[in-house]
Structures are given as structure tokens and as C-alpha cells.
VEXSERO-692898 format. One record per atom (N, C-alpha, C): residue number from 1; residue in one letter; atom name; x, y, z. Coordinates in steps of 0.02 Angstrom, whole numbers, m for minus. Example, Ala and Ser with C-alpha at 12.3 -4.5 7.8 and 13.67 -1.06 7.14 Angstrom:
- num,residuo,atomo,x,y,z
- 1,a,N,660,m284,390
- 1,a,CA,615,m225,390
- 1,a,C,660,m165,390
- 2,s,N,642,m112,354
- 2,s,CA,684,m53,357
- 2,s,C,645,2,394
***
This chain:
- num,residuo,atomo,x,y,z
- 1,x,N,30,88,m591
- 1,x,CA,13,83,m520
- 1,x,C,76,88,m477
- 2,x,N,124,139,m495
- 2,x,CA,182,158,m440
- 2,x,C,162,157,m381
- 3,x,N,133,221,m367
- 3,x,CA,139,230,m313
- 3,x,C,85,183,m240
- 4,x,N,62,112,m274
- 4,x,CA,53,52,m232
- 4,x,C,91,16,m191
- 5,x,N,168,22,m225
- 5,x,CA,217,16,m182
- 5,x,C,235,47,m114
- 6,x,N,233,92,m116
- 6,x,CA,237,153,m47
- 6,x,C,179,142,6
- 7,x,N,156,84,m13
- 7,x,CA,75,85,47
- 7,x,C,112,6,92
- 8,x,N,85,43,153
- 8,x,CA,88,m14,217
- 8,x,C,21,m39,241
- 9,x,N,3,m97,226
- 9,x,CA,m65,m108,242
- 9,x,C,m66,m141,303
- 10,x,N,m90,m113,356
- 10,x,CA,m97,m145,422
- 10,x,C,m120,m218,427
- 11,x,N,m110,m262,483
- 11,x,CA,m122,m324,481
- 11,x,C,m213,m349,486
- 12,x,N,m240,m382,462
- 12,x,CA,m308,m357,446
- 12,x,C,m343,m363,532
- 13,x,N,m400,m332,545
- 13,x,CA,m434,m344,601
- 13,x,C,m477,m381,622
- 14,x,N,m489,m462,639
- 14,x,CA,m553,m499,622
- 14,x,C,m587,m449,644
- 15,x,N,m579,m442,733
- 15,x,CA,m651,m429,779
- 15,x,C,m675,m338,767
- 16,x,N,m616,m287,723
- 16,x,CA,m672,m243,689
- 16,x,C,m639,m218,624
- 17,x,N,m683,m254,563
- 17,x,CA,m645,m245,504
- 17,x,C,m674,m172,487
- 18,x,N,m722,m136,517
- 18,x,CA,m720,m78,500
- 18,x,C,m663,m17,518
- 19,x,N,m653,m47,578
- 19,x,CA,m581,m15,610
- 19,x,C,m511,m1,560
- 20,x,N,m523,m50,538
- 20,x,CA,m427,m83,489
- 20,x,C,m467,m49,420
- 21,x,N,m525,m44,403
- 21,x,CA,m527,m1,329
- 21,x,C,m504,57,328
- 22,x,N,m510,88,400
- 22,x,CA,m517,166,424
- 22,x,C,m445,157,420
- 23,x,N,m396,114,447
- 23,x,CA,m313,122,448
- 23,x,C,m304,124,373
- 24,x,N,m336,71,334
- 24,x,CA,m303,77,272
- 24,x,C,m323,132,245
- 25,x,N,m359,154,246
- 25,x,CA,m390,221,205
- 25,x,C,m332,294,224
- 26,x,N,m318,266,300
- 26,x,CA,m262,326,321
- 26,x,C,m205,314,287
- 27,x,N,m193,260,259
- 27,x,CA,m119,230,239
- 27,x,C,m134,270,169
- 28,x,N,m174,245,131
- 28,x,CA,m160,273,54
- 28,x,C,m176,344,46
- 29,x,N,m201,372,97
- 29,x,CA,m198,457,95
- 29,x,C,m121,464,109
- 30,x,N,m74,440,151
- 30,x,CA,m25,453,167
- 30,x,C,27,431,96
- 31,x,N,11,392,53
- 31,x,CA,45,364,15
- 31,x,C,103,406,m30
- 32,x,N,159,389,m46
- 32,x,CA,201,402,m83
- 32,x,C,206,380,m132
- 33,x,N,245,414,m212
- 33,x,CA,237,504,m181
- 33,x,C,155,556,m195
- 34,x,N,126,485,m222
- 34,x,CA,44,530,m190
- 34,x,C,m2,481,m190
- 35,x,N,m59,543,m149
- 35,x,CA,m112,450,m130
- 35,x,C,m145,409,m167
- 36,x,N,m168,369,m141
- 36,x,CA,m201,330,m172
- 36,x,C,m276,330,m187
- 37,x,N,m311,358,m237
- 37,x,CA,m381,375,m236
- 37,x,C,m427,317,m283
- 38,x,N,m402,284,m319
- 38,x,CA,m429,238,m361
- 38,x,C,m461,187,m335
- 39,x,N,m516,171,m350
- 39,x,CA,m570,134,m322
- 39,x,C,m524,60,m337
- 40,x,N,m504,30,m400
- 40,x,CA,m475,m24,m403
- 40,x,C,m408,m36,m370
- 41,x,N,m364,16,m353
- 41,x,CA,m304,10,m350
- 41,x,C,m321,3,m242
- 42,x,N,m356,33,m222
- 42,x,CA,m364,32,m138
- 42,x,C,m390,m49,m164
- 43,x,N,m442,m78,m199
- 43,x,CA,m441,m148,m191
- 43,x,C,m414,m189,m202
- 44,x,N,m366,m177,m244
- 44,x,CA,m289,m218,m270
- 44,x,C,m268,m248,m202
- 45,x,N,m246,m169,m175
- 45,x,CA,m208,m140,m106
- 45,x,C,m250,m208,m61
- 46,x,N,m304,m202,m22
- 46,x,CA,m336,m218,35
- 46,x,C,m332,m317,m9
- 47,x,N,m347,m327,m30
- 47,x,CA,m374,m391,m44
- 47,x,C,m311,m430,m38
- 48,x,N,m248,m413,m74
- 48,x,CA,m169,m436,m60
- 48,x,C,m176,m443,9
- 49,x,N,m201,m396,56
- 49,x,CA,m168,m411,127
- 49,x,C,m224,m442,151
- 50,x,N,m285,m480,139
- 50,x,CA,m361,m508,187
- 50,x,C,m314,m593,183
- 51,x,N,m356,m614,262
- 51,x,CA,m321,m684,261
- 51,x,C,m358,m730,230
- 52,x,N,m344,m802,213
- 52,x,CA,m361,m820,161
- 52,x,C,m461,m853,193
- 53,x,N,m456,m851,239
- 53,x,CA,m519,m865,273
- 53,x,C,m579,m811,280
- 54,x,N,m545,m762,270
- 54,x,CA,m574,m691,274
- 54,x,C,m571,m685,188
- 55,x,N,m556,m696,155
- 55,x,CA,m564,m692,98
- 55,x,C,m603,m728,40
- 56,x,N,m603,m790,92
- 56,x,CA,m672,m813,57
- 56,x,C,m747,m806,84
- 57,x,N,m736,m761,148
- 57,x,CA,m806,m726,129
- 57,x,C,m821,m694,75
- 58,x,N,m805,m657,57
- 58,x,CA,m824,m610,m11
- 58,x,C,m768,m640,m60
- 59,x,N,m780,m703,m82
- 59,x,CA,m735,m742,m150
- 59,x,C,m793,m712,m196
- 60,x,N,m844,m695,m204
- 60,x,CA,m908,m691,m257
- 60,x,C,m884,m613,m289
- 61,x,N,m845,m578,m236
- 61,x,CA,m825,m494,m259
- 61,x,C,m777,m524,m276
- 62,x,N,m722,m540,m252
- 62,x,CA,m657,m561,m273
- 62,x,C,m659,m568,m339
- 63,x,N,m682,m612,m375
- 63,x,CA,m688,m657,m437
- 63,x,C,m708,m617,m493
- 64,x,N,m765,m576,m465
- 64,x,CA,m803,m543,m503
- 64,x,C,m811,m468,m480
- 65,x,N,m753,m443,m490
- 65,x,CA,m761,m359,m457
- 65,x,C,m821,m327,m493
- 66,x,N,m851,m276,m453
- 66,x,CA,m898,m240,m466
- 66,x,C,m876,m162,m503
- 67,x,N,m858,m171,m558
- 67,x,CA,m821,m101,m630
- 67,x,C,m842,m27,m605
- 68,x,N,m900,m7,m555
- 68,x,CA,m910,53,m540
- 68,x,C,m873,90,m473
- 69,x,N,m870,30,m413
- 69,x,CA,m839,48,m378
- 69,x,C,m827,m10,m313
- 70,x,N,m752,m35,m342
- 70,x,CA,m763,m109,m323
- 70,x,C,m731,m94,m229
- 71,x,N,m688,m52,m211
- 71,x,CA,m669,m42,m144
- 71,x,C,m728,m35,m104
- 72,x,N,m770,8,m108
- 72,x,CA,m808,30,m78
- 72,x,C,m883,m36,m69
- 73,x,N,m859,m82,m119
- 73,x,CA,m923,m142,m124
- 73,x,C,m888,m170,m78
- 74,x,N,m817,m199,m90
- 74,x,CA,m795,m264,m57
- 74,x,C,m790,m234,24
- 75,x,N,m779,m146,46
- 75,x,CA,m790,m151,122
- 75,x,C,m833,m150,144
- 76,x,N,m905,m125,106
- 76,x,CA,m971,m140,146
- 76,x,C,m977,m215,138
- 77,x,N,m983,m236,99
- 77,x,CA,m989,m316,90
- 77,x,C,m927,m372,135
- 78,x,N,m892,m345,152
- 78,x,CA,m840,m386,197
- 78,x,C,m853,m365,277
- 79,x,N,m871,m310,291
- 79,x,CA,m888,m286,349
- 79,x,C,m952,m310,388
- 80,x,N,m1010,m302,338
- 80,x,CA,m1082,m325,315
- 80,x,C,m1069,m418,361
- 81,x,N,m1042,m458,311
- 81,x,CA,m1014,m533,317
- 81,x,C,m984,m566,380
- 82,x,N,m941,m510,386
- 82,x,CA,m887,m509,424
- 82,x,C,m939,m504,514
- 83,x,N,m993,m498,513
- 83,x,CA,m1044,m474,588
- 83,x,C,m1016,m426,616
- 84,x,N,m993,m385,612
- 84,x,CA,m966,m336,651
- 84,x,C,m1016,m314,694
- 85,x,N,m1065,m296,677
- 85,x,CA,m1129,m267,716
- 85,x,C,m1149,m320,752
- 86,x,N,m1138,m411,760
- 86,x,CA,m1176,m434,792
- 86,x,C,m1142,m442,837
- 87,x,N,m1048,m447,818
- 87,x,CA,m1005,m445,897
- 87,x,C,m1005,m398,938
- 88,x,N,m1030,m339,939
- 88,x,CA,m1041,m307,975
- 88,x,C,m1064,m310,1041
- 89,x,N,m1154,m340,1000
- 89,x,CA,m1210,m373,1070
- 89,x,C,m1174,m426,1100
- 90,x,N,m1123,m469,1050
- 90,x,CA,m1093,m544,1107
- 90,x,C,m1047,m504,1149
- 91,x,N,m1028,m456,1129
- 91,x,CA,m967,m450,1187
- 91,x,C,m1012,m426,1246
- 92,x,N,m1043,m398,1239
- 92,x,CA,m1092,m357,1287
- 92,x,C,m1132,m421,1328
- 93,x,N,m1150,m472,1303
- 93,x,CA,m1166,m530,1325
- 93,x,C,m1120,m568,1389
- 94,x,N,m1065,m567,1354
- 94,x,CA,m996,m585,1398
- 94,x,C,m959,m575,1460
- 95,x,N,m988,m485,1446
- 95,x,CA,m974,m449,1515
- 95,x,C,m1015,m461,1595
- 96,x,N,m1104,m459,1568
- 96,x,CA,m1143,m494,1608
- 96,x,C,m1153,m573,1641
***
């Protein structure tokens, strides 16, 4: 797993963690000296940088990665957790 080193993982996003997947996803395409395509190695990557409060939302993936395709579980499932879709309507709430 060299080239894990060469990745900058942005600081995570509470209010849109779909946003910060989309940065990290740009980071390990960019990666040196090539990207990063491995389903375990992007979750290696992302889970090192989630804060530790944000991380025990999805402690149940953490613990127990999912062997087929564990990146792609832990961002629907952290995103999913995470309400992204319900802060939306509050902010919209806020404005009125």
C-alpha cells in the first residue's frame, strides 16, 4: 500500500459528508505515483481521517468491514447516518 502515502485527505465535513467523499475521491484519483482504486485501501484512507464522534456512527462497519466492497458501504452508510438529506429541510426551516 505505497502509494497511500501520497494522499491528502481533506478535513472531514459534518454538515455535507457527501461533499468531502467527492474531495476524497478527487484526492486518490490524483494520487502518487498512481491512484488509488482499491475498495479497502480508499477505506483504510477515509476512516484514519473521520472524527472520533463521526466514527462511531458506523463503529458496526468499522469493526466488521464488508469483504465485497467496504468504501462504497461505509459512504452510503455514513452519509445515510450522518442526515444529510434531513439538514437540508432544517436549514430551509431556518431561513423562514
Amino acid at each position: 500500500m505505497p502509494e497511500v502515502g501520497a494522499v491528502q485527505i481533506p478535513v472531514y465535513n459534518r454538515s455535507y459528508p457527501a461533499l468531502w467523499f467527492i474531495m476524497c475521491e478527487s484526492t486518490f484519483k490524483l494520487a502518487v505515483p498512481k491512484p488509488i482504486t482499491e475498495s479497502m485501501n480508499k477505506f483504510n484512507c477515509v476512516i484514519s481521517h473521520l472524527p472520533p464522534e463521526v466514527a462511531s456512527l458506523v463503529r458496526d462497519i468499522l469493526m466488521n468491514p464488508d469483504a465485497t466492497d467496504t468504501y462504497t458501504y461505509l459512504k452510503t452508510e455514513l452519509i445515510y447516518k450522518s442526515g444529510e438529506s434531513s439538514q437540508k429541510g432544517d436549514s430551509s426551516a431556518s431561513i423562514g
